[in-house]
Backbone as CSV, one residue per row, in Angstrom:
resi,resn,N_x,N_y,N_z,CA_x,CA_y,CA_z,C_x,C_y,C_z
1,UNK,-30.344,11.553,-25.924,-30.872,12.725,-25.233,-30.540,14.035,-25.943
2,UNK,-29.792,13.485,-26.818,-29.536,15.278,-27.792,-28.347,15.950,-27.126
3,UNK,-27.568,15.509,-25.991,-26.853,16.625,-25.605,-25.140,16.302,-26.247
4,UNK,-24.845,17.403,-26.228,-23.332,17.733,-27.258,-22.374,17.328,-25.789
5,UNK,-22.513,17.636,-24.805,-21.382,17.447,-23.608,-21.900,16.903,-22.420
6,UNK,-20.889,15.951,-21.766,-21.287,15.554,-20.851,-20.718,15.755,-19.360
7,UNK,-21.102,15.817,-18.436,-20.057,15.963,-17.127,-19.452,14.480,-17.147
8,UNK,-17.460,14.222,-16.754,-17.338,13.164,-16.556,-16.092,13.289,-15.573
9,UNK,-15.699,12.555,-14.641,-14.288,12.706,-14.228,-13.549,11.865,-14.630
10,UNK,-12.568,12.695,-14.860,-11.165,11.873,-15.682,-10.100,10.746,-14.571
11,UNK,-9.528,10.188,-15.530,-8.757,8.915,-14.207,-7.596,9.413,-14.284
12,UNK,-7.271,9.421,-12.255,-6.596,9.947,-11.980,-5.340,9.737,-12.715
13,UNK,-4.031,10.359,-12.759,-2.789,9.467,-13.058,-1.911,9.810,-11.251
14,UNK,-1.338,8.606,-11.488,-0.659,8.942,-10.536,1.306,8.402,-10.508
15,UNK,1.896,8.684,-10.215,3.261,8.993,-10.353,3.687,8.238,-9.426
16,UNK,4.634,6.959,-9.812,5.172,6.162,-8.454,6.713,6.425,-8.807
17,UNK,7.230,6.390,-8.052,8.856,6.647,-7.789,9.794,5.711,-6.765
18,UNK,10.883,4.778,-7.140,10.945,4.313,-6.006,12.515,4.539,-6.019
19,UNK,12.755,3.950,-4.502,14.076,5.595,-4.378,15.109,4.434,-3.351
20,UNK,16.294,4.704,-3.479,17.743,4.235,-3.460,18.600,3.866,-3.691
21,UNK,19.840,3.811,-3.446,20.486,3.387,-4.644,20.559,1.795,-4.457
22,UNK,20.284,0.918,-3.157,20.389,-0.287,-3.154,19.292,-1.202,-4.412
23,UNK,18.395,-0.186,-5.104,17.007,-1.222,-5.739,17.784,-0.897,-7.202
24,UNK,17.736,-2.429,-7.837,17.816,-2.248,-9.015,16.811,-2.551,-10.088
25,UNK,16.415,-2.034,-11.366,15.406,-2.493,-12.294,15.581,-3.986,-12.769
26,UNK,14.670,-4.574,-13.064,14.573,-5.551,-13.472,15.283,-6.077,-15.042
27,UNK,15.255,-6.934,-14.890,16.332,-7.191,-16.376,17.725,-6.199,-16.307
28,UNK,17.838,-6.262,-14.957,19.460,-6.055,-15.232,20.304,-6.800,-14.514
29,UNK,21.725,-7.164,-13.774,22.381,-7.806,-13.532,22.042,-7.277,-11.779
30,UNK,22.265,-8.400,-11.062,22.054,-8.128,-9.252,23.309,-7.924,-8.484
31,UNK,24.086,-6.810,-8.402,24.926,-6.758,-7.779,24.923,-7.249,-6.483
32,UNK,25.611,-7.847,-5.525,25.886,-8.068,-3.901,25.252,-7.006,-3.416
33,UNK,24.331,-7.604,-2.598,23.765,-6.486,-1.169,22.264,-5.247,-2.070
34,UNK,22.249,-5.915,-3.042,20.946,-4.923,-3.680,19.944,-6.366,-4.310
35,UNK,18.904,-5.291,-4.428,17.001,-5.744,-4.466,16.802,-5.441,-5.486
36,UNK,16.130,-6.285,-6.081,15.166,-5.844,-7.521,14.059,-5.074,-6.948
37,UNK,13.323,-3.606,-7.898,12.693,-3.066,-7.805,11.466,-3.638,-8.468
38,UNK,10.830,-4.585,-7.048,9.172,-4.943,-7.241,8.273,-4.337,-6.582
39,UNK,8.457,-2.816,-6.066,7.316,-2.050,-5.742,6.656,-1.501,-6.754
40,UNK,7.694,-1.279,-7.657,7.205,-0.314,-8.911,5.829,-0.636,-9.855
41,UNK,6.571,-2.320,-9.735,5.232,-3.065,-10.801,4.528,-3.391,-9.668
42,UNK,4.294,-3.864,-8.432,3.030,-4.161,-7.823,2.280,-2.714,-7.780
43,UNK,2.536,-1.512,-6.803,1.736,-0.249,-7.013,1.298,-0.109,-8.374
44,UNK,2.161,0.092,-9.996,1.440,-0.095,-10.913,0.218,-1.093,-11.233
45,UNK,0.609,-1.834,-10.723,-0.779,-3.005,-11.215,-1.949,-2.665,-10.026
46,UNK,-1.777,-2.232,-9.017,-3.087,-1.741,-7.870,-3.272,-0.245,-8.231
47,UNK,-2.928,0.371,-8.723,-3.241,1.908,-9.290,-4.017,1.233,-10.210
48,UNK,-3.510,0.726,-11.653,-4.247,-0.264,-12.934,-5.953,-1.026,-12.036
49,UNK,-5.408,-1.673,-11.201,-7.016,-2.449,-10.871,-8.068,-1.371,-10.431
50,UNK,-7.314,-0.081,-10.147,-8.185,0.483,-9.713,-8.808,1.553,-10.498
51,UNK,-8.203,1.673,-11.271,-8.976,2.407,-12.151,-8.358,3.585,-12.332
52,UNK,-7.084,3.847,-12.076,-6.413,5.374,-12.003,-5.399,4.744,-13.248
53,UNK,-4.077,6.012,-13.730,-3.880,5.525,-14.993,-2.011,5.740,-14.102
54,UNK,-0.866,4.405,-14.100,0.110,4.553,-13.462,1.452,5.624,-14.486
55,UNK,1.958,6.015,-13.671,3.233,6.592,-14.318,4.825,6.260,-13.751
56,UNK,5.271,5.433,-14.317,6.360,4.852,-13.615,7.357,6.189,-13.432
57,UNK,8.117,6.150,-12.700,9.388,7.504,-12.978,10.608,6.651,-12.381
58,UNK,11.081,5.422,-12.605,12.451,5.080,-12.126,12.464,5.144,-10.709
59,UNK,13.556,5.031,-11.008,14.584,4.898,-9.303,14.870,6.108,-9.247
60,UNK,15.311,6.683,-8.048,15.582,7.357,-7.865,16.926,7.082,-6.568
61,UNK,18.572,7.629,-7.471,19.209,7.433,-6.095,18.990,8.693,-5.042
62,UNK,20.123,8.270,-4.298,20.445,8.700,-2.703,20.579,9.544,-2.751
63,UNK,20.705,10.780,-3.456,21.256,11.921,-3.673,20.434,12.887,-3.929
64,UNK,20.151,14.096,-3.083,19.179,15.625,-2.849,18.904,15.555,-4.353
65,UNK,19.952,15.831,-5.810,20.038,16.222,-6.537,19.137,15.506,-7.567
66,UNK,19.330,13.796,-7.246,18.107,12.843,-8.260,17.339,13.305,-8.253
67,UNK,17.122,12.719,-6.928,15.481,12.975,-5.850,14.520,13.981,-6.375
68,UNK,14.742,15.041,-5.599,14.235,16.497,-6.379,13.978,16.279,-7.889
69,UNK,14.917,16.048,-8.459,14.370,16.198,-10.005,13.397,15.520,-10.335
70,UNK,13.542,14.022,-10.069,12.268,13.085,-10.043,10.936,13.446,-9.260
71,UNK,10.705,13.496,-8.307,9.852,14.419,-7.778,9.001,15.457,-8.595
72,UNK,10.007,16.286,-8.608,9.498,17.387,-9.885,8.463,17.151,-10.716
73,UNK,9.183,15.701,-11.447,8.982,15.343,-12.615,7.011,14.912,-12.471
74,UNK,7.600,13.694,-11.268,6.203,13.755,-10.989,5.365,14.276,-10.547
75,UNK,5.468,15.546,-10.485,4.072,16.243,-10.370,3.327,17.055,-11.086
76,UNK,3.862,16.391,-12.149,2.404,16.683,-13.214,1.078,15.092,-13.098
77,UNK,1.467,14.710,-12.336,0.634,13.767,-12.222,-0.584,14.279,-11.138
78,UNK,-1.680,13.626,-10.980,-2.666,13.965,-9.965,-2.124,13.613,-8.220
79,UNK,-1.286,12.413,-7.849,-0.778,12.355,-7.132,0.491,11.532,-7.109
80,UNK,1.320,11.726,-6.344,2.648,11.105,-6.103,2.969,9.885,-5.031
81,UNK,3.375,9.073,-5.768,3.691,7.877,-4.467,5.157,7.433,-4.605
82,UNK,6.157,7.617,-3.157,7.244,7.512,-2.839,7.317,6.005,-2.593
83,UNK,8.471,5.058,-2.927,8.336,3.834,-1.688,9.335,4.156,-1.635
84,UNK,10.108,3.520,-0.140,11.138,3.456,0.706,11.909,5.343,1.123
85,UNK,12.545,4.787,1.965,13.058,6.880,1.978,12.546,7.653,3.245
86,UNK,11.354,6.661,3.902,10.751,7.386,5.131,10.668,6.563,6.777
87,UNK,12.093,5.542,6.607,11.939,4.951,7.527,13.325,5.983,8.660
88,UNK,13.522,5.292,9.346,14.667,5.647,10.022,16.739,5.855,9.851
89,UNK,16.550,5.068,8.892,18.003,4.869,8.301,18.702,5.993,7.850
90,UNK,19.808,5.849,7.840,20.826,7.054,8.422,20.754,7.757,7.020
91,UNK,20.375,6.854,5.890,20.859,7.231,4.660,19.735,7.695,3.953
92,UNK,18.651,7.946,4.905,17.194,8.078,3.761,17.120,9.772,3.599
93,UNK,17.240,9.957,1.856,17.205,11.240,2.290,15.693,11.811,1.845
94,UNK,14.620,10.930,1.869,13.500,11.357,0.792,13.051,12.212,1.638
95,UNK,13.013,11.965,3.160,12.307,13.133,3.978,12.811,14.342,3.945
96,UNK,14.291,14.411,3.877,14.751,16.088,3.654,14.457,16.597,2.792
97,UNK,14.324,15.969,1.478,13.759,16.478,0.350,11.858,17.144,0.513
98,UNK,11.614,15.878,1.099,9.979,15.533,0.645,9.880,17.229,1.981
99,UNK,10.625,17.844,2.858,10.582,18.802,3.720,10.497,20.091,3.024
100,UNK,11.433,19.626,1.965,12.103,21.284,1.445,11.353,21.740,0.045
101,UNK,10.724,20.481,-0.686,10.191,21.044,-1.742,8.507,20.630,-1.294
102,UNK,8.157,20.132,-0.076,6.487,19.986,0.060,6.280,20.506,1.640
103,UNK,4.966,19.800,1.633,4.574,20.176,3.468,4.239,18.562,3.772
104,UNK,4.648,17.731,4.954,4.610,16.644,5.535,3.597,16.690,6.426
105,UNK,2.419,16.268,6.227,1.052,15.961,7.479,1.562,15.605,8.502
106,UNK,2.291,14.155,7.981,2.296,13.366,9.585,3.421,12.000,8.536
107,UNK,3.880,11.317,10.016,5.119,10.343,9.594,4.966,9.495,10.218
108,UNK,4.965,8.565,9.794,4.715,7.009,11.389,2.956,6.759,11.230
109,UNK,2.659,5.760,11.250,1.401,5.350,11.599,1.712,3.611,11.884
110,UNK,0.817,3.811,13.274,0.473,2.682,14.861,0.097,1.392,13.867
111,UNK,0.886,0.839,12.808,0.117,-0.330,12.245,1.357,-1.351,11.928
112,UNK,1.000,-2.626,11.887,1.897,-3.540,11.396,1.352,-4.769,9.732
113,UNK,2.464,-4.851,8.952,3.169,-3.911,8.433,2.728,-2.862,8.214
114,UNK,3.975,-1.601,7.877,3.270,-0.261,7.468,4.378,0.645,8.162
115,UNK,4.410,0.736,9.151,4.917,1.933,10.316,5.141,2.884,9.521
116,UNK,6.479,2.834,9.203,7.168,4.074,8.455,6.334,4.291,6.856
117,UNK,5.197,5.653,7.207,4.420,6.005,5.893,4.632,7.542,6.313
118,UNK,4.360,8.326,5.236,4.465,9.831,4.962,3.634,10.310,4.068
119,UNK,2.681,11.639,4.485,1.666,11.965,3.855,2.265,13.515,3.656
120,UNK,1.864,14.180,2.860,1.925,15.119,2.921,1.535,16.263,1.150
121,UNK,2.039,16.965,0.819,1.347,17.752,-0.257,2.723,18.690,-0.941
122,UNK,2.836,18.273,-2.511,3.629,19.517,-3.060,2.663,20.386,-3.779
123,UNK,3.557,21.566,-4.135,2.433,22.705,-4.457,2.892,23.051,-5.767
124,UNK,2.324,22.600,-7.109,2.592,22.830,-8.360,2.039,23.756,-9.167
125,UNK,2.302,25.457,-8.682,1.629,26.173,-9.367,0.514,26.528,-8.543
126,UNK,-0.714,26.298,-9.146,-1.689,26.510,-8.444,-2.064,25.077,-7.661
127,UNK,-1.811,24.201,-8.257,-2.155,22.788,-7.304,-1.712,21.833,-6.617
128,UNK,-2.457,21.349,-5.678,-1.753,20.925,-4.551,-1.584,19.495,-4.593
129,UNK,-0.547,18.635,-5.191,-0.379,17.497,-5.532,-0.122,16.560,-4.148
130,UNK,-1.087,15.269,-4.261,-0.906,15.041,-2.732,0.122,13.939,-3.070
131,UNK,1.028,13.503,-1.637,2.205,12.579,-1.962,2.057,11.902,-0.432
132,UNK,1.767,9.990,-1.129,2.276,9.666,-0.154,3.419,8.848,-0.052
133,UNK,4.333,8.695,0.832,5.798,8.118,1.101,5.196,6.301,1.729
134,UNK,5.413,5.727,0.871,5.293,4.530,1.528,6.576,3.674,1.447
135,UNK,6.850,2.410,2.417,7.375,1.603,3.184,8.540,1.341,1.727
136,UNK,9.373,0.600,2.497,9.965,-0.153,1.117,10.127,-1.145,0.913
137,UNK,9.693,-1.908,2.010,9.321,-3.619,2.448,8.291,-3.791,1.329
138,UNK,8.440,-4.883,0.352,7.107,-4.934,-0.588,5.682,-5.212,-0.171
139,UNK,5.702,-5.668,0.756,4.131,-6.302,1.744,3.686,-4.981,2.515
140,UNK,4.693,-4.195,3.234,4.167,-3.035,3.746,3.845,-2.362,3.152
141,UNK,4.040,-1.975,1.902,4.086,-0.980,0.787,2.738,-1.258,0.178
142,UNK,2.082,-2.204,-0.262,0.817,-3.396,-0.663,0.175,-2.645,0.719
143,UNK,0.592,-3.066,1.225,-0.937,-3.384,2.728,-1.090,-1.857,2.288
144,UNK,-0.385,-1.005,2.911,-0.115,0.929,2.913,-1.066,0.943,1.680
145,UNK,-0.898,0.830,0.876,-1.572,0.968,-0.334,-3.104,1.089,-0.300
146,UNK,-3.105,-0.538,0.187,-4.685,-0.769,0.544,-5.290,0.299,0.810
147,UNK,-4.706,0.764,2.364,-5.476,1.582,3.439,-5.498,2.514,3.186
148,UNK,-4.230,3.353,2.592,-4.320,4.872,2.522,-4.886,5.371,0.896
149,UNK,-3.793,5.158,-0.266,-4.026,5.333,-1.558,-5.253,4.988,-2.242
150,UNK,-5.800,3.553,-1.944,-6.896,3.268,-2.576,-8.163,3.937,-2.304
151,UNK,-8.387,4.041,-0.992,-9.381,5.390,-0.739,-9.549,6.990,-1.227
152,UNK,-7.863,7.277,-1.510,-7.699,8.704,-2.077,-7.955,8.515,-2.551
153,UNK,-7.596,7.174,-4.120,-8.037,7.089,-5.634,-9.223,7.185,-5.587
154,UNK,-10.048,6.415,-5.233,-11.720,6.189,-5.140,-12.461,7.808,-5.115
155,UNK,-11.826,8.419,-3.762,-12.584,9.604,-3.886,-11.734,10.323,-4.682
156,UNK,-10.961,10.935,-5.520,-10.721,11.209,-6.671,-11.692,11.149,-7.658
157,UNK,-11.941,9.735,-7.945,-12.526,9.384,-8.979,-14.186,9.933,-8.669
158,UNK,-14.654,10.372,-7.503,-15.501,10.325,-7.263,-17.230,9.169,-6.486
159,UNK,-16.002,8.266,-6.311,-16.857,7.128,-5.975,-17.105,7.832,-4.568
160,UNK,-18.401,7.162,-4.201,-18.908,7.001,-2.459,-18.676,5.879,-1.498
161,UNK,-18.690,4.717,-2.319,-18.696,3.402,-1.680,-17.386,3.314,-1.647
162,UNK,-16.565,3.074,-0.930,-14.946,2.670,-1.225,-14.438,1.723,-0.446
163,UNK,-15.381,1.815,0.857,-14.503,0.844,1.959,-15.035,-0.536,1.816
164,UNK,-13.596,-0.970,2.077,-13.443,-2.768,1.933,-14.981,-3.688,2.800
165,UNK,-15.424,-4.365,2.717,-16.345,-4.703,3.521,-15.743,-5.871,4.477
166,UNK,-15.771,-5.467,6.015,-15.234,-6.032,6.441,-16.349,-7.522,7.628
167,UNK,-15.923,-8.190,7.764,-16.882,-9.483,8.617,-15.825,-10.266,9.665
168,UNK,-16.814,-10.873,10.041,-15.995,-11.942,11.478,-15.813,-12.707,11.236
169,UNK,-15.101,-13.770,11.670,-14.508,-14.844,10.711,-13.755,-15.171,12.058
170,UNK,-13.947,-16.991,12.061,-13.014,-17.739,13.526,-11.677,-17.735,12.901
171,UNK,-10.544,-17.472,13.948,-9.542,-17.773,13.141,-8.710,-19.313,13.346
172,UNK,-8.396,-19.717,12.165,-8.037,-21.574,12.103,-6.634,-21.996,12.690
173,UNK,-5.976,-20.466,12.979,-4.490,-21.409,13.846,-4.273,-20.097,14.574
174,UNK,-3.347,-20.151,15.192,-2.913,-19.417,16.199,-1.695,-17.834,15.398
175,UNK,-2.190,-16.903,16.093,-2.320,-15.485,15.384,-1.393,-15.074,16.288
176,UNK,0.180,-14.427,16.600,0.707,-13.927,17.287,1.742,-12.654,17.239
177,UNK,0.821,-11.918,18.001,0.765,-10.189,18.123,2.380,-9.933,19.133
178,UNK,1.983,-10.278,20.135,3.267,-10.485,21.367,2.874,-8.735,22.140
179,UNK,1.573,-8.438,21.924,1.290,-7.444,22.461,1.736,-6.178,21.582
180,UNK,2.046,-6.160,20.415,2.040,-4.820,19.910,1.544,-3.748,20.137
181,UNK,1.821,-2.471,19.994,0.648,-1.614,20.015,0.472,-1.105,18.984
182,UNK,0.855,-1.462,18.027,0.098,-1.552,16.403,-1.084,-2.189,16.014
183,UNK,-1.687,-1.845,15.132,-2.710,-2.586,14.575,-2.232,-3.565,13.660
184,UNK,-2.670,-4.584,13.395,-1.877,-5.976,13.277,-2.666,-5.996,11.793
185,UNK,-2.257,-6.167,10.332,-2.860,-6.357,9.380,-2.207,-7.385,8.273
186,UNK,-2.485,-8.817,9.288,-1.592,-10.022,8.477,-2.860,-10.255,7.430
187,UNK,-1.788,-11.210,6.550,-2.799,-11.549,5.299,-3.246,-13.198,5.400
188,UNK,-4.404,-13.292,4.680,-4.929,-14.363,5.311,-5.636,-15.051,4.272
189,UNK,-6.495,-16.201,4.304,-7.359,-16.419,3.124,-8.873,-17.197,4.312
190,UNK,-9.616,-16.299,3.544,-11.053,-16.534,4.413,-11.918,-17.399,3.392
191,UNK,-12.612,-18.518,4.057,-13.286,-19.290,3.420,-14.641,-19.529,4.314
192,UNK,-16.061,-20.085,3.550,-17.083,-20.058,4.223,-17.249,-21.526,4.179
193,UNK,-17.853,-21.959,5.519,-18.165,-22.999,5.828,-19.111,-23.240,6.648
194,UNK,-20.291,-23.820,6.365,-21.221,-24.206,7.038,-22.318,-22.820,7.550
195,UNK,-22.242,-21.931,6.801,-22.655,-20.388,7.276,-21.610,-19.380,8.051
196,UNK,-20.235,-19.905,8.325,-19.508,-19.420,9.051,-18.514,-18.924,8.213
197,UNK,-17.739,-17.976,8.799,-16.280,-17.732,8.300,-15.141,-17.627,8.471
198,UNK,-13.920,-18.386,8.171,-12.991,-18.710,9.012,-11.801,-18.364,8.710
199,UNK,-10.786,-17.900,8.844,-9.350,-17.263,8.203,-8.395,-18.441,8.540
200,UNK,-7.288,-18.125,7.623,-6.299,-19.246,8.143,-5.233,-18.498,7.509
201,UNK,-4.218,-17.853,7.986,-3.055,-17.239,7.294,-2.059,-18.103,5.952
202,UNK,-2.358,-16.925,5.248,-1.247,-16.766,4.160,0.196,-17.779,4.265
203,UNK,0.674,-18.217,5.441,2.452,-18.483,5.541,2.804,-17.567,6.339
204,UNK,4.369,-17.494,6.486,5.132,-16.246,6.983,4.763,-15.308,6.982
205,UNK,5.263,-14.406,7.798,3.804,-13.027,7.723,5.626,-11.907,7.422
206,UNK,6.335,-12.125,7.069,7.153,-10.871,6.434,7.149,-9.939,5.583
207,UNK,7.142,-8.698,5.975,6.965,-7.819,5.200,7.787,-8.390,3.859
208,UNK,8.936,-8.876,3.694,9.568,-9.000,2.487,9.045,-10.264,1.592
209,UNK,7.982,-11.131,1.825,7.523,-12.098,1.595,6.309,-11.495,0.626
210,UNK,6.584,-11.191,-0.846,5.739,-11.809,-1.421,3.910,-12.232,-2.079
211,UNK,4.818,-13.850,-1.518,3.799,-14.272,-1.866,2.428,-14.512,-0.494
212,UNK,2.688,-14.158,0.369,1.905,-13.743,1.567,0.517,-12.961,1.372
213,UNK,1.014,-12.055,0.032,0.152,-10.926,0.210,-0.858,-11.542,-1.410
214,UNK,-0.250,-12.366,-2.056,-0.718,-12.772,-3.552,-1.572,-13.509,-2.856
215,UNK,-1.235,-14.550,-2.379,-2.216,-15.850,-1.680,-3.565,-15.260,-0.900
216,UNK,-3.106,-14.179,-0.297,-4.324,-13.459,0.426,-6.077,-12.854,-0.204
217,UNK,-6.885,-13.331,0.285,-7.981,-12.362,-0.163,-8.532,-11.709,0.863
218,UNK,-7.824,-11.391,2.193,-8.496,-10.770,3.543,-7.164,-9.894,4.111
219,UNK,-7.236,-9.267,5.051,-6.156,-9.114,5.836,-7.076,-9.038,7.257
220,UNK,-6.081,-9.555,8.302,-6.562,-9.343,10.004,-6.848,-8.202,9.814
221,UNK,-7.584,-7.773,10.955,-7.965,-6.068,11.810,-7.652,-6.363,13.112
222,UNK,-6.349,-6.541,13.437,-5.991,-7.144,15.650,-6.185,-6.076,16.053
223,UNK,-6.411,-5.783,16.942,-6.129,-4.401,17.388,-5.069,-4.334,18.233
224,UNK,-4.712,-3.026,18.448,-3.179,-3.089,18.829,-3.293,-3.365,20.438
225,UNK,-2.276,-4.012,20.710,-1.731,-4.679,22.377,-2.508,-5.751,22.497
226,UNK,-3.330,-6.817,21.383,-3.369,-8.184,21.611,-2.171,-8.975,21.820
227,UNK,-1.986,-10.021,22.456,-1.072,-10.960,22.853,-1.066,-12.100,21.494
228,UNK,-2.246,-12.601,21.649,-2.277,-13.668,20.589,-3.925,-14.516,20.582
229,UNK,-3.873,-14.312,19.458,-5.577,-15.077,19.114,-5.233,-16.561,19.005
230,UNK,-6.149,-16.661,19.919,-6.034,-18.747,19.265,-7.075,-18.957,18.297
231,UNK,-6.607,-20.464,17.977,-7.962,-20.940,16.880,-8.972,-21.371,17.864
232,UNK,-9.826,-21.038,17.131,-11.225,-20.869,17.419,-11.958,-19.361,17.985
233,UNK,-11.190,-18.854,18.082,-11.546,-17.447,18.298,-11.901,-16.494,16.990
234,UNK,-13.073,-15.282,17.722,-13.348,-14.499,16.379,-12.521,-13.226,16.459
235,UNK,-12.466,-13.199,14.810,-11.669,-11.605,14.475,-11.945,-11.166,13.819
236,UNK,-11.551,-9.598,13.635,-12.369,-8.914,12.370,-11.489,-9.581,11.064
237,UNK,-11.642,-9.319,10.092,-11.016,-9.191,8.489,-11.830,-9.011,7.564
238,UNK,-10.846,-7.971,6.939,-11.352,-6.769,6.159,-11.027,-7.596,4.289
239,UNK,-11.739,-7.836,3.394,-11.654,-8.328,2.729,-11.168,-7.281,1.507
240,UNK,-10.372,-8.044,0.690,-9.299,-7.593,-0.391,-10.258,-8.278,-1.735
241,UNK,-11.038,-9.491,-1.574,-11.434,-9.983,-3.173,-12.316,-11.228,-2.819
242,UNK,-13.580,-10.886,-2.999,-14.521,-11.931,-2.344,-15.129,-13.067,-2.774
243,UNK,-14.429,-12.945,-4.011,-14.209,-14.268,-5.313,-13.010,-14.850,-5.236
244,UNK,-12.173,-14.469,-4.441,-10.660,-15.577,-4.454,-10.765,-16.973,-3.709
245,UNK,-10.226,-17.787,-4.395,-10.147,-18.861,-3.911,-11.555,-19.959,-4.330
246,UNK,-11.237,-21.369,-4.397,-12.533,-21.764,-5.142,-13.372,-22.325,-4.025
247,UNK,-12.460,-22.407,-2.702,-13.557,-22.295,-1.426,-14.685,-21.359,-1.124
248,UNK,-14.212,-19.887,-1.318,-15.055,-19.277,-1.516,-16.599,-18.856,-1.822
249,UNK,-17.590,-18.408,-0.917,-18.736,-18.687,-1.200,-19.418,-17.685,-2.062
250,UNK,-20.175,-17.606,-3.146,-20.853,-16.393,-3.626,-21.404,-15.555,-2.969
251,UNK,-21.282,-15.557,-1.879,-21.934,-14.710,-0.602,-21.157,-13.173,-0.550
């Protein structure tokens, strides 16, 4: 077409940080009473699938003085993602921080896994770097991801289409809520059969589990204050990858 320039948008980067002193990096020795830090590489690899470009920044300990600096650091990135630091524990200090050097939307959201998430915005200059605080449970942190981040990325990037496509599907064993008033978002694997579609959970549904969330190509949609779905009943689920599994129909 002859032209010298083109309009394009650039991929996002985004800045993950994960914060306490109980998580340690990988390839190092496991002291008593501490976690290897596997939020770092799962959010990297779902930032990566998605098309944004990751920026690891360490651990970050317990202390105003890390914190802040790391923080800092990351915000030369397009946006910032916290894990752990925004639950209730006596020792989390990411919220005093995430108070004093940003502005906090909102804290808590009605979902299971997930609860403890934090949205909010630092101000770098002229721009307003958005940050969200997610879980530090590795499955809550994943699901959180899904729902909140992957949509920011998308519209970032400029996409329109972003949301997961979600369908009905019977579910194959028994689903139990105990009446939450969360929204219930277990992981599951949906397969087609006979024109129909049917879920059957992942295993254990713990946030600290894993492989729950690998095995998955769906997650539930319960809505909150169900008791418990039996099998044979329909439910929503919102699909994660519509080629997983070799049950799977090209549909």
């Amino acid at each position: 077409l002859g032209r010298a320039t083109v309009q394009v948008i650039r991929r996002p980067t985004v800045a993950v940080l994960s914060t306490g002193d109980e998580v340690v990096d990988v390839g190092q020795p496991l002291p008593a009473g501490r976690i290897y830090d596997s939020n770092a590489y799962s959010l990297a690899s779902l930032i990566q699938r998605e098309g944004a470009v990751p920026m690891l920044l360490g651990i970050a300990r317990d202390t105003v003085e890390d914190l802040t600096a790391k923080i800092r650091r990351g915000l030369e990135a397009d946006m910032l993602l916290t894990s752990a630091g925004v639950s209730r524990g006596d020792y989390d200090v990411v919220k005093d921080v995430l108070a004093r050097e940003g502005e906090i939307a909102f804290w808590t959201v009605a979902m299971k896994p997930g609860k403890p998430l934090a949205f909010g915005c630092f101000h770098a200059g002229e721009r307003c770097v958005p940050h969200v605080g997610l879980p530090g449970n590795p499955v809550s942190s994943m699901v959180s991801f899904e729902l909140f981040v992957r949509p920011a990325i998308m519209k970032m990037m400029g996409k329109t289409n972003w949301q997961r496509p979600t369908v009905r599907a019977v579910a194959k064993e028994r689903i139990v809520n105990r009446g939450d008033p969360r929204r219930f978002f277990a992981r599951c694997v949906v397969t087609e059969e006979g024109g129909r579609y049917y879920a059957s959970l992942t295993g254990p549904q713990g946030s600290g589990i894993l492989t729950s969330m690998v095995a998955a190509n769906a997650l539930t949609v319960i809505p909150e204050g169900v008791e418990v779905v039996e099998p044979g009943e329909e439910i929503t689920v919102m699909m994660l990858d519509w080629s997983h599994g070799e049950e799977w129909g090209a549909g």
